[in-house]
mmJSON file of the N, C-alpha and C atoms, coordinates in Angstrom:
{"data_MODEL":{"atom_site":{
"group_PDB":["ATOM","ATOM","ATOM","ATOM","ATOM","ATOM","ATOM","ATOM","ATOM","ATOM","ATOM","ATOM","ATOM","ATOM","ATOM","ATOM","ATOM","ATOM","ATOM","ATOM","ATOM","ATOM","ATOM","ATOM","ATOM","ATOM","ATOM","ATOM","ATOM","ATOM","ATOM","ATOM","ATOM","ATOM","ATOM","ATOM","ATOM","ATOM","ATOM","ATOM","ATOM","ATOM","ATOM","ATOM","ATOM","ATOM","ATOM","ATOM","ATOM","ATOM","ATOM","ATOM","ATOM","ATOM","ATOM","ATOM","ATOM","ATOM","ATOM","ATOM","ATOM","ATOM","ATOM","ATOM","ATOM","ATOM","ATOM","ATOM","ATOM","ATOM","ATOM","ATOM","ATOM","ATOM","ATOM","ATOM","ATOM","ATOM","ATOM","ATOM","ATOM","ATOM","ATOM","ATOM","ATOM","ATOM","ATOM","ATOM","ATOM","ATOM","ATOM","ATOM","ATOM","ATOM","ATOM","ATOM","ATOM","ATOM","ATOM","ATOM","ATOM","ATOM","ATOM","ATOM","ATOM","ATOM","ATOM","ATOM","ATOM","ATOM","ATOM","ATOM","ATOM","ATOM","ATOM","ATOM","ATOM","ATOM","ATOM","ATOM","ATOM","ATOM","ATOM","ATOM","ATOM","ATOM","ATOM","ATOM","ATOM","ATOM","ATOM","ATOM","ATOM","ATOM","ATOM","ATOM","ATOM","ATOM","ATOM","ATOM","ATOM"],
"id":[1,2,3,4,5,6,7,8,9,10,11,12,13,14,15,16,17,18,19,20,21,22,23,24,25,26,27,28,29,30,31,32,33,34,35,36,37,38,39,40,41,42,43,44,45,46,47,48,49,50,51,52,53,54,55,56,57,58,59,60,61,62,63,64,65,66,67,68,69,70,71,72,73,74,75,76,77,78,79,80,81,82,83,84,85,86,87,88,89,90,91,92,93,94,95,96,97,98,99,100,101,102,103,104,105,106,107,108,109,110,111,112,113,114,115,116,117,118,119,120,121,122,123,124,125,126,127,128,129,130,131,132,133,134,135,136,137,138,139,140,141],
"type_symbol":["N","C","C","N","C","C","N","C","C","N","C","C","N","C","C","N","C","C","N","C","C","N","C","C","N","C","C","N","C","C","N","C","C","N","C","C","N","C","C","N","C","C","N","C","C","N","C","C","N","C","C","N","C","C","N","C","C","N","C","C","N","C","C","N","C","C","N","C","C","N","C","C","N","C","C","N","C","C","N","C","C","N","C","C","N","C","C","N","C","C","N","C","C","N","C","C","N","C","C","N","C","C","N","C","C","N","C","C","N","C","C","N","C","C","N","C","C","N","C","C","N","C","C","N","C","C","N","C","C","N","C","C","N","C","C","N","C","C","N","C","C"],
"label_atom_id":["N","CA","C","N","CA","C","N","CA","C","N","CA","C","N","CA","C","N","CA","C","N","CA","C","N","CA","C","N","CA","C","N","CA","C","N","CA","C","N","CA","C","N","CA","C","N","CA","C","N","CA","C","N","CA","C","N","CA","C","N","CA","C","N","CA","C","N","CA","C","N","CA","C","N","CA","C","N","CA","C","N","CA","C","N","CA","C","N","CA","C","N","CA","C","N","CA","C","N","CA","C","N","CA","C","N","CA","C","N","CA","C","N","CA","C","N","CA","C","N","CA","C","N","CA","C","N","CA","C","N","CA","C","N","CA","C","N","CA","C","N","CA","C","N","CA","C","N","CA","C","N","CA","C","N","CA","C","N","CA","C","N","CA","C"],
"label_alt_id":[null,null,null,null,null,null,null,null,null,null,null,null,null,null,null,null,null,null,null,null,null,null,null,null,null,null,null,null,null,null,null,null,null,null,null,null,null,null,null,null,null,null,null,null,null,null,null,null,null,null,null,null,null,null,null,null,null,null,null,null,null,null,null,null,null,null,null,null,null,null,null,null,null,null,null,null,null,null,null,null,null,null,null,null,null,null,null,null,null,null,null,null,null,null,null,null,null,null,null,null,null,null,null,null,null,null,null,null,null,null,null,null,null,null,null,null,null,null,null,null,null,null,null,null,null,null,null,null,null,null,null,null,null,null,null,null,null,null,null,null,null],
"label_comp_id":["UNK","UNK","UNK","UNK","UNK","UNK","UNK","UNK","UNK","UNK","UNK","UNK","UNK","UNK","UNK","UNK","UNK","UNK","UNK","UNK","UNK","UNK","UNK","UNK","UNK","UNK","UNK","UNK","UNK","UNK","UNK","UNK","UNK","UNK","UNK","UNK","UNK","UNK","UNK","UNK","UNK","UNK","UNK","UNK","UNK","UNK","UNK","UNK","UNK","UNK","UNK","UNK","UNK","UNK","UNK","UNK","UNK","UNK","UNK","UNK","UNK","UNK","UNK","UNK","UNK","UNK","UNK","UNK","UNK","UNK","UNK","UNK","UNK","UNK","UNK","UNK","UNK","UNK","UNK","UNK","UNK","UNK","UNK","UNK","UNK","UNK","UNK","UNK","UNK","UNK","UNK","UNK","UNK","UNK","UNK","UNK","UNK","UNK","UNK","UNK","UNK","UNK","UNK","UNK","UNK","UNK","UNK","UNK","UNK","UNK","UNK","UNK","UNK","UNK","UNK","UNK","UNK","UNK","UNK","UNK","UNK","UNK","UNK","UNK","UNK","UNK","UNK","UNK","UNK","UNK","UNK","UNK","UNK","UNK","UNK","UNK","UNK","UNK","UNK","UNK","UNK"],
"label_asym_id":["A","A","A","A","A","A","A","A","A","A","A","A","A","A","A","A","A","A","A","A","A","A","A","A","A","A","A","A","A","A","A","A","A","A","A","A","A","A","A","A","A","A","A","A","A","A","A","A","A","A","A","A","A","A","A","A","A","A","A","A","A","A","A","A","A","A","A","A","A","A","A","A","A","A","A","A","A","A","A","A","A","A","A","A","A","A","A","A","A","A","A","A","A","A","A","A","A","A","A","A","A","A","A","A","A","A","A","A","A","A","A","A","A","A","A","A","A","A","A","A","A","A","A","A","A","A","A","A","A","A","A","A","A","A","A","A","A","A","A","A","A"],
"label_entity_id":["1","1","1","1","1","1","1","1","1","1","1","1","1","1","1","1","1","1","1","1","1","1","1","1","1","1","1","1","1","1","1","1","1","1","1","1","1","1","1","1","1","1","1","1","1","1","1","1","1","1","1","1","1","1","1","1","1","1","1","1","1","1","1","1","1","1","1","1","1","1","1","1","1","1","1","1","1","1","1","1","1","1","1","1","1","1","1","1","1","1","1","1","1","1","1","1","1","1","1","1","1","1","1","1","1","1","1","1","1","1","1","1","1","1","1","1","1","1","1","1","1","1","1","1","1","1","1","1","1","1","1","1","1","1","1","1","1","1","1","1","1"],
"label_seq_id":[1,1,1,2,2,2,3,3,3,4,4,4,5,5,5,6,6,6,7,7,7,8,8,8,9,9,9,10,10,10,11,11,11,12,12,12,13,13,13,14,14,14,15,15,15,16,16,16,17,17,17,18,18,18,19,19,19,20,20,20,21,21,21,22,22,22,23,23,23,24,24,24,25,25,25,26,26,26,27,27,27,28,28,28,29,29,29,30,30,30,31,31,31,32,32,32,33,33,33,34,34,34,35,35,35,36,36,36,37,37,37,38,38,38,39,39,39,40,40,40,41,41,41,42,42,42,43,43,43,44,44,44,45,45,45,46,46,46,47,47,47],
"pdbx_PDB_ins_code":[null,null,null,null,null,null,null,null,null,null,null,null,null,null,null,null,null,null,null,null,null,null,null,null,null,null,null,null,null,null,null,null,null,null,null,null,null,null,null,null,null,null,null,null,null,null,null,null,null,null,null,null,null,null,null,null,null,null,null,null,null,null,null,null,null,null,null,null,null,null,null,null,null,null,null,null,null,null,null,null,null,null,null,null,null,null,null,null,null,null,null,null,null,null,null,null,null,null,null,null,null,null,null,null,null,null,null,null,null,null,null,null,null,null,null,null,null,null,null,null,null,null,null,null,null,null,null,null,null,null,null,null,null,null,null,null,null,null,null,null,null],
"Cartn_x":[0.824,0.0,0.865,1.754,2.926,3.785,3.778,4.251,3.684,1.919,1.6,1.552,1.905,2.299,3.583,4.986,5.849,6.289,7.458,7.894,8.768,8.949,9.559,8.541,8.978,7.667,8.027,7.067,7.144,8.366,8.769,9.621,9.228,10.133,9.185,8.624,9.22,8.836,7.232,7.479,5.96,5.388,5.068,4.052,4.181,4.886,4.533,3.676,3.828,3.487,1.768,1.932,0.427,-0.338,0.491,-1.144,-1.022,-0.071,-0.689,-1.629,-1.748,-2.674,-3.914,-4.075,-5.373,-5.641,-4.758,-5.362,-5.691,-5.075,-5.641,-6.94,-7.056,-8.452,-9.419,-9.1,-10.251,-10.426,-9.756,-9.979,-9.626,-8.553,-7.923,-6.374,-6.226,-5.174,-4.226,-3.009,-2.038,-0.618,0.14,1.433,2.645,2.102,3.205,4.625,5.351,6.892,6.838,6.356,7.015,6.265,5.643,6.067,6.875,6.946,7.87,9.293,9.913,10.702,10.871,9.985,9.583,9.461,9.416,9.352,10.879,11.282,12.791,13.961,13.615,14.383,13.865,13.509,12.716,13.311,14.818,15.173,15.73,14.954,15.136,14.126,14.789,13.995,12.221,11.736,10.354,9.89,11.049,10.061,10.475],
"Cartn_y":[-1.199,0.0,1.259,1.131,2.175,2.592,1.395,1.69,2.494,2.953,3.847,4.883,5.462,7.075,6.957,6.324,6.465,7.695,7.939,9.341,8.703,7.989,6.755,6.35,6.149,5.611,4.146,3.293,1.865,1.539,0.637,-0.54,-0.443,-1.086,-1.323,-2.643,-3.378,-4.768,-4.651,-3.98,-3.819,-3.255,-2.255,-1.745,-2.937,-4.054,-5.295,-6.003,-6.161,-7.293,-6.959,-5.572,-5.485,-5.203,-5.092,-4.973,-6.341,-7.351,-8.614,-9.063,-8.67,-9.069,-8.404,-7.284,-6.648,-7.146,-7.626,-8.474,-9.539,-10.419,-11.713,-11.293,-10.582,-10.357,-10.234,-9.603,-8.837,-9.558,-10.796,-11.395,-11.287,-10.758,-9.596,-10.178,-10.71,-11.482,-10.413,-10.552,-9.372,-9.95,-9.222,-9.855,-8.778,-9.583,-8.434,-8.73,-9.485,-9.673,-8.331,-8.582,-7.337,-6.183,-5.953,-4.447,-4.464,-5.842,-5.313,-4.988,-5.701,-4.953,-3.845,-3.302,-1.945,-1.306,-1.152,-0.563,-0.411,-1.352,-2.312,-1.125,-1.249,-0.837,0.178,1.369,2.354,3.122,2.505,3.431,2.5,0.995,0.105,0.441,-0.111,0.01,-0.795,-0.309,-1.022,-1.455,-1.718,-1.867,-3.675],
"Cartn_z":[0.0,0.0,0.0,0.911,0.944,-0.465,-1.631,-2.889,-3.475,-3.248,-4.174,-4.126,-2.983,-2.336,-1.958,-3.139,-2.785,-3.708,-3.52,-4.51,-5.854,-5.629,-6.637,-8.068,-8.986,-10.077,-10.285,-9.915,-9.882,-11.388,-10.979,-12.417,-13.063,-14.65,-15.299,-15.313,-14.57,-14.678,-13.784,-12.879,-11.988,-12.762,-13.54,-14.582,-15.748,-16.185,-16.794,-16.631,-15.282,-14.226,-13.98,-13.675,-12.987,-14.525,-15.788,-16.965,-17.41,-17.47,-17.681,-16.619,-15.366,-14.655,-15.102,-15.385,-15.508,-16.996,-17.823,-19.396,-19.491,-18.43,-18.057,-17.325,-16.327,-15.722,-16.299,-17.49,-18.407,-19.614,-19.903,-20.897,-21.89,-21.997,-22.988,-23.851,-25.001,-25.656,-25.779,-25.108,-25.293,-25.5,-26.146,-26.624,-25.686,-24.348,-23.592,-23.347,-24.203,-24.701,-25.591,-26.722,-27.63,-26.969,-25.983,-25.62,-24.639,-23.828,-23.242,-23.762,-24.871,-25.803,-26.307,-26.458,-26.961,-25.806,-25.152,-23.66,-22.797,-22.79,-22.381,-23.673,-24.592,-25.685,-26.476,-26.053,-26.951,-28.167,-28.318,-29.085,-30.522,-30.351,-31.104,-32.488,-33.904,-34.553,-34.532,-35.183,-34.793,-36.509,-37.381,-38.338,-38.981],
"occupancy":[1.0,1.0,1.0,1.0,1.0,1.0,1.0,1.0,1.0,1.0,1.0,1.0,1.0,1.0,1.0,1.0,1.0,1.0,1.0,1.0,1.0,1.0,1.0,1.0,1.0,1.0,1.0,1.0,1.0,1.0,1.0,1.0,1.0,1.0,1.0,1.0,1.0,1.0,1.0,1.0,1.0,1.0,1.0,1.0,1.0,1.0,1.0,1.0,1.0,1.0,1.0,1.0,1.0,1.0,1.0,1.0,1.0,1.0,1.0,1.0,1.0,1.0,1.0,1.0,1.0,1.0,1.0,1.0,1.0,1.0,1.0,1.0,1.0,1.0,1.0,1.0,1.0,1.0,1.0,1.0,1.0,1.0,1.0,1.0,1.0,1.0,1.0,1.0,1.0,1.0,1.0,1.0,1.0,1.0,1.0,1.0,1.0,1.0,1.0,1.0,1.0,1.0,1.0,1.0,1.0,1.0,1.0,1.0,1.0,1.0,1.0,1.0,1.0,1.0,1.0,1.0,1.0,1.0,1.0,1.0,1.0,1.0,1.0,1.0,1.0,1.0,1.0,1.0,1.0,1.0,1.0,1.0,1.0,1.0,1.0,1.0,1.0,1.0,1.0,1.0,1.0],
"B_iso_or_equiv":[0.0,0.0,0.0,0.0,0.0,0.0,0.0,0.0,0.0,0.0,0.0,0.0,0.0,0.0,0.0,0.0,0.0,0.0,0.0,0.0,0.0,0.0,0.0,0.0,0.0,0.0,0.0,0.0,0.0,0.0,0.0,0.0,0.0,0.0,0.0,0.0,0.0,0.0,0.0,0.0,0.0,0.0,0.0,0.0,0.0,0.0,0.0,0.0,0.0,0.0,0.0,0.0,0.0,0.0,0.0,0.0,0.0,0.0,0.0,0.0,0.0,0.0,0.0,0.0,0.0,0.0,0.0,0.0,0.0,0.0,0.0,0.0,0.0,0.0,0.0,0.0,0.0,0.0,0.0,0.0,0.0,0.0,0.0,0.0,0.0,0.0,0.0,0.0,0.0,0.0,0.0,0.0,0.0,0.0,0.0,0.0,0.0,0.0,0.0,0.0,0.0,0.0,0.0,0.0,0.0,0.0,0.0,0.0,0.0,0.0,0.0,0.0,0.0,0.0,0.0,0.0,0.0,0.0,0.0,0.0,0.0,0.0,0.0,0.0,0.0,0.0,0.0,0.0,0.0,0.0,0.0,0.0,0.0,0.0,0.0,0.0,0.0,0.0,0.0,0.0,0.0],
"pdbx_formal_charge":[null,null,null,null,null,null,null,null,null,null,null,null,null,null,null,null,null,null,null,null,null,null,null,null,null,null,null,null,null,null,null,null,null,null,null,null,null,null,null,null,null,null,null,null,null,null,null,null,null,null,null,null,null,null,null,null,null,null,null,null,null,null,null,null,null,null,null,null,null,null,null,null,null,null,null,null,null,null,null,null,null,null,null,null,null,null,null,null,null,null,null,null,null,null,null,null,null,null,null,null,null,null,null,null,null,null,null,null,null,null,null,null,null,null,null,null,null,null,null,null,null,null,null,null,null,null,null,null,null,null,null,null,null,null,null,null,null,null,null,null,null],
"auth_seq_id":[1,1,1,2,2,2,3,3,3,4,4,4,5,5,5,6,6,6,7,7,7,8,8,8,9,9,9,10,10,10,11,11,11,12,12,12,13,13,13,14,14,14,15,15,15,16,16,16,17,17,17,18,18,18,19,19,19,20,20,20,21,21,21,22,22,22,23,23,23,24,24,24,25,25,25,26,26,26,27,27,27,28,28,28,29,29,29,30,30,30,31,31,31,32,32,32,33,33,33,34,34,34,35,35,35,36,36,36,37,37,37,38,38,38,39,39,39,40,40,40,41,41,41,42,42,42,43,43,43,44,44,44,45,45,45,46,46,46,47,47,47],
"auth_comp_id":["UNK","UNK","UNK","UNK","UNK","UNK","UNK","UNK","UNK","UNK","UNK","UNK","UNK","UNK","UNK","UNK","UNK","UNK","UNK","UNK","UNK","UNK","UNK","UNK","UNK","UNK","UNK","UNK","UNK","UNK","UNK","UNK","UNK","UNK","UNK","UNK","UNK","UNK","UNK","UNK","UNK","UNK","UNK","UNK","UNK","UNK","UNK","UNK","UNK","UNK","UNK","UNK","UNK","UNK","UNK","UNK","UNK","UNK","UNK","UNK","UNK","UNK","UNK","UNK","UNK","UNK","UNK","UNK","UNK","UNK","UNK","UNK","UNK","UNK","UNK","UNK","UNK","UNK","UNK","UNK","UNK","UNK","UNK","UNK","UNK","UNK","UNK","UNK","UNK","UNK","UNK","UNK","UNK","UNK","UNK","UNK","UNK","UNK","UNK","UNK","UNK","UNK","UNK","UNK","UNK","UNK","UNK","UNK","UNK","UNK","UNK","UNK","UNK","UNK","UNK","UNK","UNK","UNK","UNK","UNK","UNK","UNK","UNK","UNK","UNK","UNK","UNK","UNK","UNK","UNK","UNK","UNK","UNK","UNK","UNK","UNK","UNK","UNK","UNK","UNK","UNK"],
"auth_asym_id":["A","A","A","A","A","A","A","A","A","A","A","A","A","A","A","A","A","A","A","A","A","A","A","A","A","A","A","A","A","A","A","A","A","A","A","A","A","A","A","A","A","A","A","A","A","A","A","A","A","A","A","A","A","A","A","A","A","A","A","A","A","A","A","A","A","A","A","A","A","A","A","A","A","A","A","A","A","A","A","A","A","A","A","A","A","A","A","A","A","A","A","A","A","A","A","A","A","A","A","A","A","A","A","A","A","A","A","A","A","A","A","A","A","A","A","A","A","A","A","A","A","A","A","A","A","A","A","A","A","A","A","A","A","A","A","A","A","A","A","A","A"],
"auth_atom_id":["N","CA","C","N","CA","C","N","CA","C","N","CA","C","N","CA","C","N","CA","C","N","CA","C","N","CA","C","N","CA","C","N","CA","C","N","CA","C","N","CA","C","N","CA","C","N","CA","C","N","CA","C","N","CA","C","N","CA","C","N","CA","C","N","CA","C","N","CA","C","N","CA","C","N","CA","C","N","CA","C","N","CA","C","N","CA","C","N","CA","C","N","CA","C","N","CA","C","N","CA","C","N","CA","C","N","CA","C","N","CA","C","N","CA","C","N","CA","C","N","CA","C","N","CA","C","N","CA","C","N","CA","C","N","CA","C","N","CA","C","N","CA","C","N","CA","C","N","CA","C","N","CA","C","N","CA","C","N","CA","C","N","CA","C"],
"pdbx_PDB_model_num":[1,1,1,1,1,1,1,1,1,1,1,1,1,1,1,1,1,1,1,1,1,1,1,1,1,1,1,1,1,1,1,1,1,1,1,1,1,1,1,1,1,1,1,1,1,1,1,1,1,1,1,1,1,1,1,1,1,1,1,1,1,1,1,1,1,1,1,1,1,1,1,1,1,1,1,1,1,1,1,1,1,1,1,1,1,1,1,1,1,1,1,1,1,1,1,1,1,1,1,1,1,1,1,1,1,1,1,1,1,1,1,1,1,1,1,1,1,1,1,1,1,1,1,1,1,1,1,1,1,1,1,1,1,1,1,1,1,1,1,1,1]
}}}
């Protein structure tokens, strides 16, 4: 509870972590490797 009024901005692995949970929750087919690549590596080509 203390993480979300920290002054810190969560990981990125914790902002991974918690939208595959909310895409699995929701029923939701998501390909969260390649963003997390794209996320992980933003300055990678994307084409």
């Amino acid at each position: 509870f203390a993480e979300i009024f920290s002054s810190k901005p969560p990981s990125t692995d914790k902002k991974l972590k918690l939208m595959r949970e909310i895409s699995k929750d929701s029923s939701i087919e998501w390909d969260s490797k390649a963003f997390e690549e794209r996320v992980k590596n933003p300055h990678a080509s994307t084409n």
